[in-house]
C-alpha positions in Angstrom: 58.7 -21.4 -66.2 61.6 -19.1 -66.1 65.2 -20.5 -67.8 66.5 -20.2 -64.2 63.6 -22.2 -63.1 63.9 -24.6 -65.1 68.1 -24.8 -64.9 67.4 -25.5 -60.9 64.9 -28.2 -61.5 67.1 -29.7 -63.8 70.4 -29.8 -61.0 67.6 -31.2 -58.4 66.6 -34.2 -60.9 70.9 -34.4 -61.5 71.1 -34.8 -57.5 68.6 -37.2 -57.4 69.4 -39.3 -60.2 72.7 -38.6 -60.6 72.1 -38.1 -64.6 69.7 -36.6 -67.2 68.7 -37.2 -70.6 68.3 -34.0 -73.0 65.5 -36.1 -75.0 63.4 -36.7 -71.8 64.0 -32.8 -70.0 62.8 -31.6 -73.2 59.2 -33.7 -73.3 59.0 -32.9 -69.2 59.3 -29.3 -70.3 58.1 -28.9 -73.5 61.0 -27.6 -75.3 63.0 -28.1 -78.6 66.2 -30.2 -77.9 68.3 -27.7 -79.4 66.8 -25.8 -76.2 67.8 -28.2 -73.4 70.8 -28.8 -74.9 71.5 -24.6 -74.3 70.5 -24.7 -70.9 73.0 -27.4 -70.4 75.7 -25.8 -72.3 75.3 -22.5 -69.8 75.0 -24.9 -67.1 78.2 -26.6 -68.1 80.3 -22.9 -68.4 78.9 -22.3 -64.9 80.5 -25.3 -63.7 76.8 -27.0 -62.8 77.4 -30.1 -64.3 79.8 -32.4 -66.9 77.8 -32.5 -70.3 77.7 -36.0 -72.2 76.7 -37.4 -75.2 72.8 -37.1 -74.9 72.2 -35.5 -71.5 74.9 -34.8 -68.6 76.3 -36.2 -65.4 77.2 -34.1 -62.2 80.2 -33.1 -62.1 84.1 -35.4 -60.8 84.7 -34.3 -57.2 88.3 -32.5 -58.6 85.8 -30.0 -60.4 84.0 -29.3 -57.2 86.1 -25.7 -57.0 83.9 -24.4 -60.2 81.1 -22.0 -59.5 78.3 -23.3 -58.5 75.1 -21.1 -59.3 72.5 -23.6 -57.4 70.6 -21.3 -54.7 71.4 -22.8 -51.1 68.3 -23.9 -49.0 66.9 -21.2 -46.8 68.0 -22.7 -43.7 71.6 -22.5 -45.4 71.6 -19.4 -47.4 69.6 -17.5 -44.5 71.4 -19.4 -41.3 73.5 -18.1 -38.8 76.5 -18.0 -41.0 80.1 -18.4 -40.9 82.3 -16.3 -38.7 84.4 -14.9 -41.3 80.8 -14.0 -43.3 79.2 -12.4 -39.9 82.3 -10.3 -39.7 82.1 -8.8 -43.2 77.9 -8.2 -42.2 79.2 -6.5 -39.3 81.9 -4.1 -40.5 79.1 -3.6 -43.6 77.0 -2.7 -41.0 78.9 0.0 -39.6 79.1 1.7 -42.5 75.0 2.9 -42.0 74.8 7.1 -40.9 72.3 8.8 -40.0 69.2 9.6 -42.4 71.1 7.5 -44.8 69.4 5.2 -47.4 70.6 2.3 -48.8 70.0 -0.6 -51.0 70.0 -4.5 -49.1 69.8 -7.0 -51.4 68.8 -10.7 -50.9 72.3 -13.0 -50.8 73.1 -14.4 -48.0 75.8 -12.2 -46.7 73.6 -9.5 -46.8 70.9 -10.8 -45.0 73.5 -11.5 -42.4 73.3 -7.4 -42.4 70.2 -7.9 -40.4 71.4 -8.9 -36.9 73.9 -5.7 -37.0 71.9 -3.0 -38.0 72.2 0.0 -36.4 69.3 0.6 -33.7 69.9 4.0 -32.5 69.9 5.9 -35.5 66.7 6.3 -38.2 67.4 5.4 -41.9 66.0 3.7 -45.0 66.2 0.7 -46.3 65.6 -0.5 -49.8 65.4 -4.6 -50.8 64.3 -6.4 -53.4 64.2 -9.5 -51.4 61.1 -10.6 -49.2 63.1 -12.4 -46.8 64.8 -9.2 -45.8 61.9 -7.1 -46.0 59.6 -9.2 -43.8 62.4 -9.0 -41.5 62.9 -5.3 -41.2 58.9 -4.1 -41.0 58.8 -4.3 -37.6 61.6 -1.8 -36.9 60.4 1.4 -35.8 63.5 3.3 -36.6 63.8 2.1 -40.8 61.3 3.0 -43.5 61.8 -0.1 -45.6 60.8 -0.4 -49.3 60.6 -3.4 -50.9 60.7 -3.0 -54.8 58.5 -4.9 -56.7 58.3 -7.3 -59.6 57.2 -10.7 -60.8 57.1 -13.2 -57.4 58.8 -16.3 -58.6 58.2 -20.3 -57.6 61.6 -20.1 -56.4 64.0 -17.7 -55.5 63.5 -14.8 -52.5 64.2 -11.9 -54.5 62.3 -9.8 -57.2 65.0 -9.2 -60.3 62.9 -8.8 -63.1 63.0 -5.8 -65.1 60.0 -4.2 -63.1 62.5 -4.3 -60.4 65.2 -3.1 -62.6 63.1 -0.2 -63.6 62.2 0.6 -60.1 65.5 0.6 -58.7 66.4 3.5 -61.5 64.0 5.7 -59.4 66.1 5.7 -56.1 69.3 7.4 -55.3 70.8 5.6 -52.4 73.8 7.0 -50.2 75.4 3.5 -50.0 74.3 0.2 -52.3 75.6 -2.9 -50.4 76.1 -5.7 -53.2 77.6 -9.1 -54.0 77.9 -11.6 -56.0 78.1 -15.1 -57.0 82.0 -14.4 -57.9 84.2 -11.4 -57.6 87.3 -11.2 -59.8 89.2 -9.1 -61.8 86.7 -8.3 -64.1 84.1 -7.4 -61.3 81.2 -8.7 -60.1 79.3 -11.7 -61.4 75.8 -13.6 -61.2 74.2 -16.5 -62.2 71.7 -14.8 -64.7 71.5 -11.7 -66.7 68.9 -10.6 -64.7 70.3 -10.4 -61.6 73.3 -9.0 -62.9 71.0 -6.5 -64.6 69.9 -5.5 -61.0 72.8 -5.1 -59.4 73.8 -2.7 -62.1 71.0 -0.8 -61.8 71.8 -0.5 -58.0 75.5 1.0 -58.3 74.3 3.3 -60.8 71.7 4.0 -58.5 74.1 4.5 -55.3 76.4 7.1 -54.2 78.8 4.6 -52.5 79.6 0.8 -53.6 80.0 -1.4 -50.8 81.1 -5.2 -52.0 80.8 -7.8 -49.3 83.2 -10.6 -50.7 84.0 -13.6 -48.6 87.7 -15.4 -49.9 85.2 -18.0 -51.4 84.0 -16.1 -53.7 87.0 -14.1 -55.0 88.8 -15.2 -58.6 84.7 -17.1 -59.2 83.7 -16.1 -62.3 80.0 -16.3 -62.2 78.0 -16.4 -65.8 76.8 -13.1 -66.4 78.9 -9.7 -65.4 77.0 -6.9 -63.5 79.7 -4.2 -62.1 83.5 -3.9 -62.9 86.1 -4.0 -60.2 87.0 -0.2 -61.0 83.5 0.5 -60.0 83.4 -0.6 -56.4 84.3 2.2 -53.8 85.0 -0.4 -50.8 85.7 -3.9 -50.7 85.2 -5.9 -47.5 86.3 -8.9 -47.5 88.1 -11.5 -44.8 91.6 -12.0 -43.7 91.8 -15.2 -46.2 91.3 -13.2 -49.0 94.4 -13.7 -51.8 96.8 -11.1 -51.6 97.5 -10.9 -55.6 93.4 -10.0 -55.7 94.1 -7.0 -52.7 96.7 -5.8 -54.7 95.0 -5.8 -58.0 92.1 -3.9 -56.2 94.1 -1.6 -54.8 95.8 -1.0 -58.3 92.5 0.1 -59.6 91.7 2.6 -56.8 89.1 0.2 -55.2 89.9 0.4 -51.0 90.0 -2.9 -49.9 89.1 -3.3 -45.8 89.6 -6.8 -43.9 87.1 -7.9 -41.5 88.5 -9.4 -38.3 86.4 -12.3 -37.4 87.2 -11.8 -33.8 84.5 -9.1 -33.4 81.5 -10.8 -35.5 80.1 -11.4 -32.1 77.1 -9.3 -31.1 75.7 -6.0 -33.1 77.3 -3.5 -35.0 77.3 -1.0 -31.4 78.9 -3.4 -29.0 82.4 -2.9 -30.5 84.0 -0.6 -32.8 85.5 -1.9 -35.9 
């Protein structure tokens, strides 16, 4: 079982019990102490949980504002989404030319991508994610590529180094990423990874397209992937903090606000 594996099966049994013992995670999964005790030290920076003496406790509802790094259900993470997230998708969207190719990956606000892809124009598409790649097959007018990699117990996306190594062998006109966070020291993730990944994607791409809802701007996620100074284009929505617009705009990075008043319908039925 992978660490992240493991880290989400220990915030299901905090959900359900609403504590755990570092003694009894370490006979379920047959670790040292010293190592549970790690995984709930990272999980504790991450603002997962409140540590205690022997095991930890979920966290007081005034810490509920910490990043959480716990994958959303699939009917959640890959739902409709929120108007202010559908608008960001769409203007993303927009962004697709001709011949281009680009790099999709699995977050939730990406997959939102999917309903406003341009239809009249061919392309490629590169994900790591399965969700997104099942979806796109079908579509005469993309050659999708889905990069490969060890297929987890949980998770939707491939972010091993396979993939990592895989991604090194594109060049993409436009990367679309995201993150768990996005603050003034760029990007962030929930595991090295992933972070790893994303990296290897904006080294990959010609353009950096961040999609960054207001929730996740001044999150500082656990593991870095692409500083702020990086990132060509910033979308994010119109309740994103002014003191983070100005900071990217200090650092060259253009910042663009989605209007959620035209999230409604694909990415052809109204100009942006």
């Amino acid at each position: 079982m992978l660490a992240e594996e493991r880290r989400q099966r220990i915030l299901e049994m905090l959900a359900k019990d609403g504590r755990v013992v570092a003694q009894e995670l370490a006979q379920q999964f047959q670790l040292s102490i010293d190592s549970i005790r790690r995984d709930l030290t990272i999980m504790k920076e991450q603002g997962l949980l409140q540590k205690t003496y022997g095991g930890a406790i979920p966290l007081a509802p005034n810490e509920s504002h910490k990043v959480r790094a716990k994958p959303q259900p699939k009917n959640i993470r890959y739902g409709e989404g929120a108007p202010h997230q559908n608008a960001i998708s769409k203007l993303a969207a927009s962004y697709i030319q001709r011949n281009d190719t680009i790099f999709i990956g699995g977050a939730g606000i990406q997959y939102g991508m999917l309903k406003y892809l341009p239809t009249d124009l061919p392309y490629t598409v590169v994900t790591n994610s399965l969700m997104i790649a099942e979806s796109i097959r079908s579509m005469t007018h993309i050659e999708a590529y889905l990069v490969g990699g060890k297929l987890r117990a949980a998770g939707e996306s491939l972010i091993d180094v396979i993939a990592v190594e895989m991604i090194g062998r594109f060049n993409f006109d436009i990367g679309f990423i995201t993150g768990g966070g996005i603050a003034q020291n760029g990007i962030s993730v929930a595991t090295p990874e992933n972070a790893a990944l994303i990296r290897a994607v904006a080294d990959a791409s010609q353009r950096r397209i961040c999609l960054a809802p207001h929730e996740k701007i001044g999150v500082r996620s656990f593991a870095t992937s692409v500083p702020l100074q990086q990132i060509n284009l910033l979308i994010t929505d119109q309740k994103a903090p002014d003191p983070f617009i100005q900071e990217c705009e200090n650092r060259n990075v253009n910042v663009i606000i989605a209007d959620e008043h035209y999230s409604s319908g694909g990415v052809n039925d109204e100009s942006n």
